[in-house]
C-alpha positions in Angstrom: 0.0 0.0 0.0 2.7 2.4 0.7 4.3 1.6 -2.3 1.2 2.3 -4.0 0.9 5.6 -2.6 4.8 6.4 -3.2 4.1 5.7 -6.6 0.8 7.4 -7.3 2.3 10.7 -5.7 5.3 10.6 -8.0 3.2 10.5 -10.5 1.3 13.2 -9.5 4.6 15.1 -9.5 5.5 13.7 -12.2 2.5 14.8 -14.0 2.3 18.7 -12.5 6.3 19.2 -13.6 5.0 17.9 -17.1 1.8 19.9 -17.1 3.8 23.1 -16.3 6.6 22.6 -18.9 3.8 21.6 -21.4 2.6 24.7 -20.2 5.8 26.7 -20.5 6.3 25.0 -24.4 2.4 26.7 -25.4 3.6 30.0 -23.8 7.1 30.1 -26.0 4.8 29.3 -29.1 2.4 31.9 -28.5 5.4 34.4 -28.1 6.6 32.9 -31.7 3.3 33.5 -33.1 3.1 36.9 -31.7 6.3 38.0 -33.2 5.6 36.4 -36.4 2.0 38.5 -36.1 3.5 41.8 -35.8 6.1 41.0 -38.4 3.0 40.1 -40.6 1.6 43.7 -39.6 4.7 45.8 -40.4 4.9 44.0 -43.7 1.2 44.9 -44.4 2.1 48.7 -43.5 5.0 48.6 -45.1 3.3 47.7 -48.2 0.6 50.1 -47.6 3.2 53.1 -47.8 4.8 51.8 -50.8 0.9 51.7 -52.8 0.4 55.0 -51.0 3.7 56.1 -52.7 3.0 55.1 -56.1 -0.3 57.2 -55.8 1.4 59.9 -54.9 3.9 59.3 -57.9 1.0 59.3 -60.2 -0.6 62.4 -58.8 2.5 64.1 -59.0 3.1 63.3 -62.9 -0.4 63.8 -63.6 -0.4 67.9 -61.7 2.9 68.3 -64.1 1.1 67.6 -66.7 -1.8 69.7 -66.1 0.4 72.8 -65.5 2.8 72.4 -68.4 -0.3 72.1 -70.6 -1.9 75.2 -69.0 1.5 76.9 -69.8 0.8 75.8 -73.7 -2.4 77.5 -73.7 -1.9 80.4 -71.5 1.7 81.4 -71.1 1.4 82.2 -68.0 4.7 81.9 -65.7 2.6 80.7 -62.8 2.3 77.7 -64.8 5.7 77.0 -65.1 6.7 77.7 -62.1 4.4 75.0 -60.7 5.7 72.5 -63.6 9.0 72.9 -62.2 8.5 72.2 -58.4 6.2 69.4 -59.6 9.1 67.8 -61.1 11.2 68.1 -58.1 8.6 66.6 -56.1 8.3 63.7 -58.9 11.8 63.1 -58.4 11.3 62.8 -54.6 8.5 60.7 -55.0 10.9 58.3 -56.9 13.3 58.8 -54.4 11.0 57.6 -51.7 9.5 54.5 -53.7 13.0 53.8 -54.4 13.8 53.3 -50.2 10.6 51.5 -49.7 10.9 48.6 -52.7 15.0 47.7 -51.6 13.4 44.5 -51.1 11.7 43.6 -54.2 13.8 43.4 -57.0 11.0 43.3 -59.7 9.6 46.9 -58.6 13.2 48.4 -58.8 13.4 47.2 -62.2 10.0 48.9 -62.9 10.8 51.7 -61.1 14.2 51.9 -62.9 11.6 51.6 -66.5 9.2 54.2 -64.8 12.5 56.8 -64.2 13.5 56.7 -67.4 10.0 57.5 -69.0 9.5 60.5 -66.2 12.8 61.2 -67.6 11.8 61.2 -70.7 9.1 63.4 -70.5 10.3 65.6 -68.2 13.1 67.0 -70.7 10.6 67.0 -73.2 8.2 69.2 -71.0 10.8 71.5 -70.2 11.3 71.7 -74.3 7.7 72.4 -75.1 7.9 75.1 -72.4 11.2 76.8 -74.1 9.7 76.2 -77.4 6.3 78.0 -76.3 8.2 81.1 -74.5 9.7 81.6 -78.1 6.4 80.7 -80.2 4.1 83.6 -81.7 1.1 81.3 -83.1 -0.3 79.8 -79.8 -2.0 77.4 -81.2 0.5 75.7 -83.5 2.9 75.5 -80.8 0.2 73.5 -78.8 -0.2 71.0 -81.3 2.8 70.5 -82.3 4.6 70.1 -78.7 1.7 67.8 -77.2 1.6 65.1 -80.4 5.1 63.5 -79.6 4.6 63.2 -75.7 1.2 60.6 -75.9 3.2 57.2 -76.4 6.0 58.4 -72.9 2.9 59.6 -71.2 0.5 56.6 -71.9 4.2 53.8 -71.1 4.8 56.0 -67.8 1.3 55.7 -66.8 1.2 51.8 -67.6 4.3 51.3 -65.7 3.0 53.0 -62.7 0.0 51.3 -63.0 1.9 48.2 -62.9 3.9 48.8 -60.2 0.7 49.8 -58.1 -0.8 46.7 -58.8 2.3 44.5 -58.1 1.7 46.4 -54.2 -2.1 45.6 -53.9 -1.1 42.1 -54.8 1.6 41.8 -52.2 -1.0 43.9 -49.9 -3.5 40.8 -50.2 -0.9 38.1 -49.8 0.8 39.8 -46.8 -3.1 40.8 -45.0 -3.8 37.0 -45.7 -0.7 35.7 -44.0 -1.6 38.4 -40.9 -4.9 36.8 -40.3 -3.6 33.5 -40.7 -1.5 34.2 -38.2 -3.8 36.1 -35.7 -6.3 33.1 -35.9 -2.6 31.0 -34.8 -1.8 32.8 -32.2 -5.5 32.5 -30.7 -5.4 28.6 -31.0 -2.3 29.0 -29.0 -3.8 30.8 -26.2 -7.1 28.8 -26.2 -4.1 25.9 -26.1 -2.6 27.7 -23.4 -5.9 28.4 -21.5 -6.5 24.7 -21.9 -3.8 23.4 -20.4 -3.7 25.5 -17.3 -7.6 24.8 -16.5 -6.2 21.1 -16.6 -3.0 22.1 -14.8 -4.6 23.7 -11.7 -8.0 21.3 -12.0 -5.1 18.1 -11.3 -3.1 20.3 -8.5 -6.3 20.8 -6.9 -7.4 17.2 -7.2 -4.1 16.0 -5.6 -4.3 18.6 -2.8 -7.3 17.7 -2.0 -6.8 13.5 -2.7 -4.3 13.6 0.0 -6.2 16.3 2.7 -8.8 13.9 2.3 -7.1 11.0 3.1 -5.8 12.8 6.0 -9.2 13.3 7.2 -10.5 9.6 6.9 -7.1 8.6 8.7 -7.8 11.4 11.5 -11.8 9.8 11.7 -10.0 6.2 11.7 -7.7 7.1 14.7 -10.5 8.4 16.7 -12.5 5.6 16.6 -9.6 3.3 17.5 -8.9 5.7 20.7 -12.4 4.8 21.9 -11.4 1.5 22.0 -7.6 0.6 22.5 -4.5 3.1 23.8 -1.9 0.9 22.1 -3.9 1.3 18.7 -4.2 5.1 19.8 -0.6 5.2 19.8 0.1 3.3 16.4 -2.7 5.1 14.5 -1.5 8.5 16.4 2.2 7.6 14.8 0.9 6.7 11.1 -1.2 10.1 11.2 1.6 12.3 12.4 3.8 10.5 9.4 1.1 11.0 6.9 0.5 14.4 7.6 4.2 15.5 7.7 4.0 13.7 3.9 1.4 15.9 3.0 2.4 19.2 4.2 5.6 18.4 2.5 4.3 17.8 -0.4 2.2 20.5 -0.1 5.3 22.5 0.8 6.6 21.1 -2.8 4.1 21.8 -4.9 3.4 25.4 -4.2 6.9 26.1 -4.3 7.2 24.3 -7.9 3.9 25.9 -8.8 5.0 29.6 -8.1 8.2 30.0 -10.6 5.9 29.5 -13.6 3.4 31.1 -12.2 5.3 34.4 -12.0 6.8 33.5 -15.6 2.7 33.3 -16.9 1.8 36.4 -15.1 5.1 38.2 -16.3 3.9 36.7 -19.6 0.8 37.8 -19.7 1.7 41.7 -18.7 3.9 41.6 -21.6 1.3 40.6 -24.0 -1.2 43.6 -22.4 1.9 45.8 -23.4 1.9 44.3 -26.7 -1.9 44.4 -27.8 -1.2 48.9 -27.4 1.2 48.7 -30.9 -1.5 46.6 -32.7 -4.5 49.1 -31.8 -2.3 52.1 -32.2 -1.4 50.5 -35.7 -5.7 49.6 -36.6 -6.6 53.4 -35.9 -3.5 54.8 -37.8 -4.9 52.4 -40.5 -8.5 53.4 -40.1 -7.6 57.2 -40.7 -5.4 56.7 -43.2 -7.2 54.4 -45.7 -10.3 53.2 -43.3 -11.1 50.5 -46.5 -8.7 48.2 -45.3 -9.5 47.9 -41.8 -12.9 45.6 -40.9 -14.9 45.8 -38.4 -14.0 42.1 -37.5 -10.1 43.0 -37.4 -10.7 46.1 -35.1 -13.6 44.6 -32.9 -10.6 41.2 -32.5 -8.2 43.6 -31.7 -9.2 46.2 -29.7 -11.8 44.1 -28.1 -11.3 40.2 -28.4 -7.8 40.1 -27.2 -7.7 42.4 -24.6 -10.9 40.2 -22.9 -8.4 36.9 -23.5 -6.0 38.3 -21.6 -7.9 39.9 -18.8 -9.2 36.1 -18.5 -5.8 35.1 -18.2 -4.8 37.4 -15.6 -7.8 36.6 -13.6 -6.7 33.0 -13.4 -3.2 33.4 -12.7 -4.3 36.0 -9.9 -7.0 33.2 -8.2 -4.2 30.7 -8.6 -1.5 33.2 -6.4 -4.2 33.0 -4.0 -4.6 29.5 -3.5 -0.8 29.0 -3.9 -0.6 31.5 -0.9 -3.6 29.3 1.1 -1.7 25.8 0.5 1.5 27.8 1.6 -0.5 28.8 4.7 -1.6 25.4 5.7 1.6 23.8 5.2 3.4 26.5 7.3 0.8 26.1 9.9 0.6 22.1 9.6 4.9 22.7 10.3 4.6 25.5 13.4 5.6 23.7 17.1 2.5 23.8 19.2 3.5 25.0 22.9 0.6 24.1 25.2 -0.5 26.3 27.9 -3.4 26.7 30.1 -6.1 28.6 28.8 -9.4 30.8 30.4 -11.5 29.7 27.3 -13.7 32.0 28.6 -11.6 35.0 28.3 -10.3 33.9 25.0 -13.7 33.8 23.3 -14.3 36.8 24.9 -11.6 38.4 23.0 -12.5 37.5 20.0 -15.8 38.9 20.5 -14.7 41.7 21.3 -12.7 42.2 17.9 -16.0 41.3 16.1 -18.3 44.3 17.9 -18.1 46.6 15.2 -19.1 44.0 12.2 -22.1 42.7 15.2 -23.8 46.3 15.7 -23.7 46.5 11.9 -25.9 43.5 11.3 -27.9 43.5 14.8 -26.1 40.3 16.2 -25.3 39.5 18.7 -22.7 36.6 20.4 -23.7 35.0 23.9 -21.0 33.1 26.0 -21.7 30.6 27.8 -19.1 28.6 30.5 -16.4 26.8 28.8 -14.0 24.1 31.0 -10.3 25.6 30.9 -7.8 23.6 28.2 -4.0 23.3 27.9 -3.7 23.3 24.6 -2.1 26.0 21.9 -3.1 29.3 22.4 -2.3 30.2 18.6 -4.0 27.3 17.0 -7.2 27.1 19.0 -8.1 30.7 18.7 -7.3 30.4 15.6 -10.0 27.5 14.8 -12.6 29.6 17.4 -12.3 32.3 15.5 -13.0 30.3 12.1 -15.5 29.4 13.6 -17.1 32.7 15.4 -16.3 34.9 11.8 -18.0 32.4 9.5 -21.2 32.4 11.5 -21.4 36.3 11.8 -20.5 36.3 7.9 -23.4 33.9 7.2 -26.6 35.1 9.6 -29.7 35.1 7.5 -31.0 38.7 6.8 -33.6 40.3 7.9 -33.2 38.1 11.3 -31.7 39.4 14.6 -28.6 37.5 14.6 -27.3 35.4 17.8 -24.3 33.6 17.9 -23.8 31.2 21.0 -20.3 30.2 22.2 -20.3 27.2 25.0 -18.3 24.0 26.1 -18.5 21.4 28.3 -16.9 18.0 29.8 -18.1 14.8 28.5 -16.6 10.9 28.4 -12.8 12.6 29.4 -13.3 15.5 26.3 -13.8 19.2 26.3 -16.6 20.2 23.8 -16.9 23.4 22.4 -19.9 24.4 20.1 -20.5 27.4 18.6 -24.3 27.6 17.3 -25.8 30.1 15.2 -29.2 31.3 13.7 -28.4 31.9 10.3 -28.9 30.2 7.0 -27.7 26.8 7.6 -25.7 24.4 5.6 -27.5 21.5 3.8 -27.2 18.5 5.3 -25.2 16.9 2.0 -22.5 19.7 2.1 -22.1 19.0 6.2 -18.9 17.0 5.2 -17.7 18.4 2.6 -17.5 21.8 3.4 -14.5 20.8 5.7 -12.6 19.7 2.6 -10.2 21.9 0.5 -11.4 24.9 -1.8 -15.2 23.6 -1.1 -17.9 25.8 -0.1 -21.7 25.7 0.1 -24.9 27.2 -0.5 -24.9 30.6 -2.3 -21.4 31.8 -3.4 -22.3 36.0 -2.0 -19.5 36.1 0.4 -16.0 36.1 -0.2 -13.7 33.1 0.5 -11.8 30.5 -1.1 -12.6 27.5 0.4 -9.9 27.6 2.7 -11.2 28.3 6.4 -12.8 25.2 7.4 -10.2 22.8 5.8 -7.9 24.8 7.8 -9.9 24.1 11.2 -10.2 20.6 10.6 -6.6 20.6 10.2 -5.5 22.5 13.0 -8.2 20.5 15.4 -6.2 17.2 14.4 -3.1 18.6 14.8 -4.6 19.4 18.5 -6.4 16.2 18.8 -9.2 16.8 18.3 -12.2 16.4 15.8 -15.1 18.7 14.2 -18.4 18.2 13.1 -21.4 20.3 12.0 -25.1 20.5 12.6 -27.3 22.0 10.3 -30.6 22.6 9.0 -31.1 25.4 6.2 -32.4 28.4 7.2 -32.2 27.2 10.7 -28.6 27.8 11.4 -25.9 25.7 12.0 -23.7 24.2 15.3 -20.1 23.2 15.0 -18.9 21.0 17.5 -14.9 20.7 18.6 -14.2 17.7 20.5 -10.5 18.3 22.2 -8.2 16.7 24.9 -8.4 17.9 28.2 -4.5 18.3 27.5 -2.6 18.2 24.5 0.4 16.2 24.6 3.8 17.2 23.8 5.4 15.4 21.0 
């Protein structure tokens, strides 16, 4: 049997280190994704600028063309003037194409056929406009400078055109490869999301397998020191063993689970930061050409992924808490109990007093009745009276004056301690479970974990002593401590 048990908990371990390097493998493939995302998007804007230069090419060539031909007609320097800082600016537009195609080597070489035909025409505009300063008959100098510029006009024009729809090509290709891989990246994080549901569900399931079984070994040992003190003594010995096992391996566990836990919520921060580029980059796109950008790809991005991540965080922040709650138990389940002799009464007392605030608040009240003296420790039992005491005021029924009653009393060698209340009660199938790990009952308006009554349970075997509750809904409840007259030193 105790091989058994060695065996299944190193395979628990075995299976948690797993989980969280299975878990570490998803995160380093979402970060691959990611980058390979935003690469995706700088290519997409990239090829955006280099379409939006080409239109502004083509607008350029065209506005030239328009003032040298109002020149023709009219003479007018103005005309001229604006044909010559057009052309500038066409050679700057080249220029700038020029930077943005470096890595395309079929737009340089249609860039290199588009220069030569701007080229082309430009020292022929600049002719026409010599030739028209020194023409007297207008109209035969139009004529005769515009019919030998159609076939470098119409060849400049068809190479631009080209050129721009090489870009809206690429454009598609490079927005198709971008959602391809967004959708990626969101099976990855589904992936991830998956695997740490699993992760924490099996963590859980083995903290509370072995809590458990140190429960139903606690109820064994009782029964047995009704009976015989030799088996008192053996089971006594097997339950002190188990539970150092336990809040070792609870020890473990929480320390193992904490170092990726950081990493995921380090992770996770990182990827908030990340999503501010991508939104920045979808509203940059929506004002400057508002065509490309769907609703679908703004509403994922500034909506969809923020809400994934907020999910993650969530989790990993309810996860540090637990962490932290197993970390408390095991610290507790560890700590050297020094018994001392105890007024019972003026502990309780104490703790009602801290509580008189929270009682005027709700109109409660808490009535102490005589309770036998106990040497036992101080730390440990007011901390499972106050459990105790704090749930019931937390759970009074409203609308009801509320009346908590402390007592205790001496019965077959035992000191009983009860602590009833008239609040909403616990249903008679949860009057079990509720002492277990992370379970809680009835309606889920109060905050808490899980954590409270596990830990009283705990701390009232580590004492020697058993709990047990009473319940009726909407009737209240009673939780009864059976304890030692006086604990034993180990």
């Amino acid at each position: 049997m105790k091989n058994s048990e060695r065996r299944i908990s190193r395979f628990i371990l075995a299976a948690i280190v797993g989980g969280f390097l299975m878990l570490l493998a998803v995160g380093v493939s979402f970060l691959v994704v990611l980058r390979q995302t935003q690469v995706s998007a700088e290519w997409v804007a990239h090829t955006q600028e280099v379409a939006a230069s080409l239109a502004e090419l083509g607008a350029a060539i065209e506005r030239s063309e328009t003032a040298r031909r109002g020149y023709l007609l009219s003479a007018d320097e103005r005309f001229a003037n604006a044909f010559e800082q057009l052309a500038g600016e066409i050679e700057t537009r080249m220029d700038a194409v020029d930077a943005r195609i470096t890595d395309n080597s079929d737009q340089q070489k249609r860039l290199a056929e588009l220069r030569q035909l701007v080229a082309t025409h430009l020292a022929y505009a600049r002719d026409t406009l010599q030739n028209r300063r020194r023409a007297r008959d207008d109209a035969t100098a139009k004529m005769t400078f515009d019919r030998d510029d159609v076939d470098v006009i119409r060849r400049a024009r068809a190479a631009a055109a080209e050129m721009l729809k090489a870009e809206e090509a690429l454009l598609v290709e490079r927005r198709a490869r971008q959602f391809r891989n967004v959708q990626l990246s969101y099976v990855v994080l589904a992936l991830s999301g998956l695997v740490f549901v699993a992760l924490a569900a099996g963590t859980i399931w083995a903290t509370r397998r072995n809590v458990h079984a140190l429960a139903t070994a606690g109820a064994r040992l009782q029964l047995l020191n009704e009976d015989l003190e030799s088996a008192v003594a053996e089971r006594t010995t097997e339950l002190q063993r188990a539970n150092d096992e336990i809040q070792r391996f609870a020890y473990i566990v929480s320390h193992d689970l904490r170092s990726p836990l950081v990493n995921v919520m380090g992770f996770t921060s990182e990827l908030e930061v990340a999503t501010k580029p991508l939104t920045e980059l979808i509203e940059k796109a929506r004002e400057e050409a508002p065509d490309l950008v769907t609703e679908e790809v703004r509403l994922t991005i500034e909506e969809d992924l923020p809400e994934a991540i907020g999910f993650i965080r969530s989790s990993t922040q309810k996860m540090d808490r637990l962490i932290n709650a197993i970390l408390h138990l095991s610290r507790a389940g560890r700590r050297v109990l020094s018994p001392e002799k105890l007024d019972m009464n003026a502990l309780v007392a104490g703790i009602a007093d801290t509580l008189q605030h929270r009682l005027q608040e709700l109109d409660a009240e808490i009535r102490i009745e005589p309770i036998p003296t106990l040497v036992t420790d101080r730390l440990a039992i007011e901390q499972i009276i106050s459990n105790l005491v704090e749930n019931s005021v937390k759970y009074l029924k409203p609308g009801r004056p509320g009346l908590i009653k402390v007592r205790g009393r001496q019965h077959s060698g035992r000191i009983i301690i009860e602590v009833e209340d008239n609040g909403r009660g616990i249903d008679p199938r949860d009057h079990e479970r509720i002492f277990d790990l992370f379970r809680r009952s009835g309606s889920q308006d109060q905050p808490g974990e899980g954590i409270g009554l596990a830990h009283v349970r705990a701390l009232a075997y580590r004492l020697g002593g058993t709990i047990e509750c009473d319940s009726t809904l909407d009737e209240g409840a009673t939780f009864r401590l059976s304890m030692p007259p006086e604990l034993q030193k180990a």
